[in-house]
N, C-alpha and C positions, 0 to 999 in steps of 0.2 A: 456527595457521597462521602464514608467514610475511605479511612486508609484500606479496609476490609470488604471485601465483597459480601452480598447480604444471599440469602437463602435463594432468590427470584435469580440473581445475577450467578451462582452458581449453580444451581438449574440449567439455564441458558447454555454454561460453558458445558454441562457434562453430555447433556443432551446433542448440541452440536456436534462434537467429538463422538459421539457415539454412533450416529448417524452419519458423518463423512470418513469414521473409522469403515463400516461397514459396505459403504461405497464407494473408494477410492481403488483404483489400480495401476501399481506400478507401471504393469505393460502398456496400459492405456497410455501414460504419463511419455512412457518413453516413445513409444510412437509419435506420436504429437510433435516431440522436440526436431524432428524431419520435415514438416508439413508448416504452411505458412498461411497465416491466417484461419486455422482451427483452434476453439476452445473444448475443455473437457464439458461435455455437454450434460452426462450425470451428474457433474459436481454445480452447472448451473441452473439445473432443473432443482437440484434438491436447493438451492439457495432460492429459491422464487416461492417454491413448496414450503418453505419454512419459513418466508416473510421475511428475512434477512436483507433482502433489496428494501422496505421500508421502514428498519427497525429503526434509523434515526430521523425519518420525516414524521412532524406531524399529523397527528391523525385527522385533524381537518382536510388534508392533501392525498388521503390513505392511507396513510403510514403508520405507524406503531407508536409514536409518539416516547418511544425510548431515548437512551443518552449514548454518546460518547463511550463509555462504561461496556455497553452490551455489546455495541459493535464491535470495540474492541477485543472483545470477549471470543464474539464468533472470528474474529480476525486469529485470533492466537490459536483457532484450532485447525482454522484453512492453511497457517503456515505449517502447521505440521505433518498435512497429508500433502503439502505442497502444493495445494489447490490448482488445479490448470485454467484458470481466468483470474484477470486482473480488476475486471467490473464493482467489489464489495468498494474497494476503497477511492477508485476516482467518482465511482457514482456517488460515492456520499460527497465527497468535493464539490462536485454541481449541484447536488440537491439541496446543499446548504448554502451556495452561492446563490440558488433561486431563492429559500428561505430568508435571508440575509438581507436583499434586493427590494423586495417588498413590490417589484413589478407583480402587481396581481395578474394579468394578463399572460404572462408566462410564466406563472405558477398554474396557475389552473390546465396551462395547455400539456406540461412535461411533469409537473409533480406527482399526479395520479399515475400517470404512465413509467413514470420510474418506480416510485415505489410498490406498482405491481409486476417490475420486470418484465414490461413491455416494449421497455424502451431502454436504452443503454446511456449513459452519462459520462463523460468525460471532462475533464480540465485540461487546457493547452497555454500552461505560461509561458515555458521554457524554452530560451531561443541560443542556442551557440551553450556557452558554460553556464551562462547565466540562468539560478530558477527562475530567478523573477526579474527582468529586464528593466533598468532606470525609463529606457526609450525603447519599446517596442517598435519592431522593423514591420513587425503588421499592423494596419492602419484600420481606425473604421470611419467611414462617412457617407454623409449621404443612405444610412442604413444598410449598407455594402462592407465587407471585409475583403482589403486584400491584404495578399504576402503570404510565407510561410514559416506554419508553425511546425521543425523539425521531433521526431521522435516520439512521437505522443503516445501515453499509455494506453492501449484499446482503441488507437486511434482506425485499426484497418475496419473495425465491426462498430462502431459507436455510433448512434443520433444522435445527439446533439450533443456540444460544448461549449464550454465557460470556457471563452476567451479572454486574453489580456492583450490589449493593443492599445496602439494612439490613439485618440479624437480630440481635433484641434489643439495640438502639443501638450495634450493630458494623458496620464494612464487613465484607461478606463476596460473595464469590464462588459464584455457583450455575450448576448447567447445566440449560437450560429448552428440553424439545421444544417447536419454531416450531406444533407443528400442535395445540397447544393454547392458542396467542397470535393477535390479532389483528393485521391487518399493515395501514395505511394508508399507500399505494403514494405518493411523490412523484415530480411533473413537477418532473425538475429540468435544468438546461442542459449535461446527462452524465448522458443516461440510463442508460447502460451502466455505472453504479455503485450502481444499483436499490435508491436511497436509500429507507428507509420506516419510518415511526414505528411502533413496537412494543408495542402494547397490551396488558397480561398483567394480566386477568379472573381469580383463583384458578388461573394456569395450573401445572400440575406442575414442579415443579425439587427437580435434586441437589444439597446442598450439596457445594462442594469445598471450601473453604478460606478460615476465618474472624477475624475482628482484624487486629491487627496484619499476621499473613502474609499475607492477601487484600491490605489496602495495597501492601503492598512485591511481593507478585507482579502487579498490578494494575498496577503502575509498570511493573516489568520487562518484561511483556508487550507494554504501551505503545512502550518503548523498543524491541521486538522488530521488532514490527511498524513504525516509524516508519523502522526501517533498511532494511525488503524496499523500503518506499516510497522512501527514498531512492534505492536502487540503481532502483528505476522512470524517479524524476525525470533522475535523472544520464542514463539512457541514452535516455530523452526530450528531453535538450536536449543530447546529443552530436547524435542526427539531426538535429535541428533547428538543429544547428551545420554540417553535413555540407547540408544542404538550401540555406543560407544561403550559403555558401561557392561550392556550384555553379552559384547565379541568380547571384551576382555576377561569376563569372568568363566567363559567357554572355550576359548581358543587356547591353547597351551603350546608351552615351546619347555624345553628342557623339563620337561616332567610337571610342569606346572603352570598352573593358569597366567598368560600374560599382565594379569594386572595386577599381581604380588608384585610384576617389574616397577621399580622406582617413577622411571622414565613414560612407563605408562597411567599409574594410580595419578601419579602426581597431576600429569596432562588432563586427566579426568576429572580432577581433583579442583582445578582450573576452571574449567570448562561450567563446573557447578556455580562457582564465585561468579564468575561472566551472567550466566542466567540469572539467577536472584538480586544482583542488581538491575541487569535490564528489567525484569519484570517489577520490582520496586518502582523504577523511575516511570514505570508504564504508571503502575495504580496513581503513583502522584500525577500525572501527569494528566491524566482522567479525571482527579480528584479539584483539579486545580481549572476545568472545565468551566470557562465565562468569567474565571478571573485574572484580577493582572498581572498573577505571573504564570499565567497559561503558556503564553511564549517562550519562558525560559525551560518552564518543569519539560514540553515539549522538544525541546532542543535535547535535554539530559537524557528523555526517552531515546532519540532517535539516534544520539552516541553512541550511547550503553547496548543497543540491538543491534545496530552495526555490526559495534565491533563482537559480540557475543555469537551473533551468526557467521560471519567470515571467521574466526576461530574457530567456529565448532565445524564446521563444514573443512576447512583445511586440517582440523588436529583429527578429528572423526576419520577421514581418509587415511591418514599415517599412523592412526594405530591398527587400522584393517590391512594395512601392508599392501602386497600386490592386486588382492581379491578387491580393496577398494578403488581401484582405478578401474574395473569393468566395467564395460558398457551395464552385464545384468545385474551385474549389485545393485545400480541405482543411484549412488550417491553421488554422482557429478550432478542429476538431477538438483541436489540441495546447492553444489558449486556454483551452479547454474544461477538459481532463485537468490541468493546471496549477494552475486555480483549486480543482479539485477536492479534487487530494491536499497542498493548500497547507492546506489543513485537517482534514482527515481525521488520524485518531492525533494531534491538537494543532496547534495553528496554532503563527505563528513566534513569538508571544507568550509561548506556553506555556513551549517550549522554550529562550526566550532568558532567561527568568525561572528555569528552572531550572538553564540553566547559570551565571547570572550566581551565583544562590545557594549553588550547591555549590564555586565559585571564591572566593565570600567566605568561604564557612564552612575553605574550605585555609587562606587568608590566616590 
């Protein structure tokens, strides 16, 4: 694609947004954040209703046979009603680990079923600090997994996962039905990301893809997903850019609108610069889709939305003064989603570290 979105791909974007504009609810949202192991279940009914679980599987698997692009597209408008499930972007994780894999056998058994939302998909690399673990402490053999994989996104509600474990002192990549794993459910402060450590007992799993290739598709997966996230965070802190914008140009103190104040235009003002590069680094980032420097454009995505949503979510609150630390405002809600995906697929550590190394090894 170009740098520019084409007519089809902003379609997609208005239409999504229009649809989970007119279906989202704060009250719902807030409830939820009490409850463990609940997803907003409107917001996943209309994602199955709209094909959005197979907009990036091939359509020989049922899928839509779309890009990168479009998901990410519908991703930037789920972060802005704060969507309450985490399924869009690890399920594309797995379905392009199955894709990737070339096990026809387990493509035919999960790919139909994912991309019609019948089945849930997950990824489980991350063990301790580590996204992606040199030596994996969970092992697979004998077509058995065990150990535990800490934390996992969607891990309390999900079928099946692309795991990353040992086989015979290799990384390798396996796919393990959930319903012979044990799941320990975390309270965590976004519950709607139904984080849960992943128990695997002798559980069943396929190998996909071992050595060396499991590493570098293990990366790339990584990188896949850290972009859907991106395009999340970007359109999580345009609203909260848009939200910010509107209290200051209606809330008044000394006879006049708070956002003639310096101290607030300016914050604002900030908040705009942060957004248009994350979304820049998103298009390149998208753009740069199967090429070689997909890993790096990806790394500048996942910076640049980072940092763009925990800025806007903490300057958002301080220009709303006391009213923004209420429960019913809402907006701990974005605090919340922020800190979440500020980790999720690699923190900014990860990625700063990898971009910093692939910049010295050009040099």
């Amino acid at each position: 694609m170009s740098i520019l979105y084409d007519e089809g791909q902003q379609a997609i974007a208005t239409e999504s947004r229009r649809v989970l504009e007119a279906r989202t609810s704060k009250d719902r949202l807030l409830k939820l954040l009490t409850t463990t192991g609940e997803v907003d279940k409107p917001f996943w009914d209309t994602a199955v209703e709209q094909g959005w679980t197979g907009l990036a599987i091939p359509e020989e698997h049922g899928g839509l046979g779309l890009s990168l692009a479009e998901l990410g597209l519908v991703a930037q408008q789920a972060g802005a009603v704060i969507a309450g499930a985490p399924y869009l972007t690890v399920g594309y994780g797995a379905s392009q680990a199955l894709v990737a894999s070339g096990v026809a056998e387990a493509q035919a058994a999960w790919l139909p079923k994912l991309a019609a939302g019948e089945a849930i998909g997950t990824v489980a690399f991350a063990e301790g600090t580590a996204p992606l673990p040199a030596n994996p402490k969970v092992t697979f053999a004998d077509g058995k997994l065990s150990g535990t994989k800490p934390g996992v996104t969607a891990g309390i509600t999900a079928d099946v996962a692309v795991v990353l474990a040992s086989h015979q002192g290799k990384p390798a990549l396996v796919l393990a039905d959930l319903a012979g794993a044990t799941r320990n459910a975390i309270d965590s402060y976004d519950n709607t990301r139904l984080y849960a450590d992943l128990v695997f007992d002798g559980t069943p799993a396929t190998l996909l893809v071992e050595g060396e290739a499991a590493s570098a598709l293990a990366l790339d997966l990584l990188a896949r997903m850290a972009v859907v996230t991106a395009h999340e965070q970007t359109g999580a802190a345009e609203a909260l850019l848009f939200t910010a914008r509107d209290y200051a140009l209606t809330r008044k103190a000394f006879g006049q609108p708070i956002g003639a104040f310096q101290s607030v235009k300016h914050r604002i003002a900030e908040l705009y610069g942060f957004v248009e590069i994350a979304r820049a680094n998103c298009i390149h980032a998208v753009a740069s889709e199967g090429k070689d420097n997909f890993l790096l454009a990806a790394a500048d995505a996942r910076i640049s939305a980072t940092d763009a949503y925990d800025t806007a979510a903490r300057d958002t609150v301080q220009i709303h003064g006391g009213i923004g630390a209420t429960w019913e405002g809402g907006l701990h809600l974005h605090m919340r989603r922020a800190r979440s995906l500020a980790v999720e697929q690699g923190n900014l550590m990860f990625w700063e570290d990898l971009l910093v190394d692939h910049l010295g090894e050009a040099a």
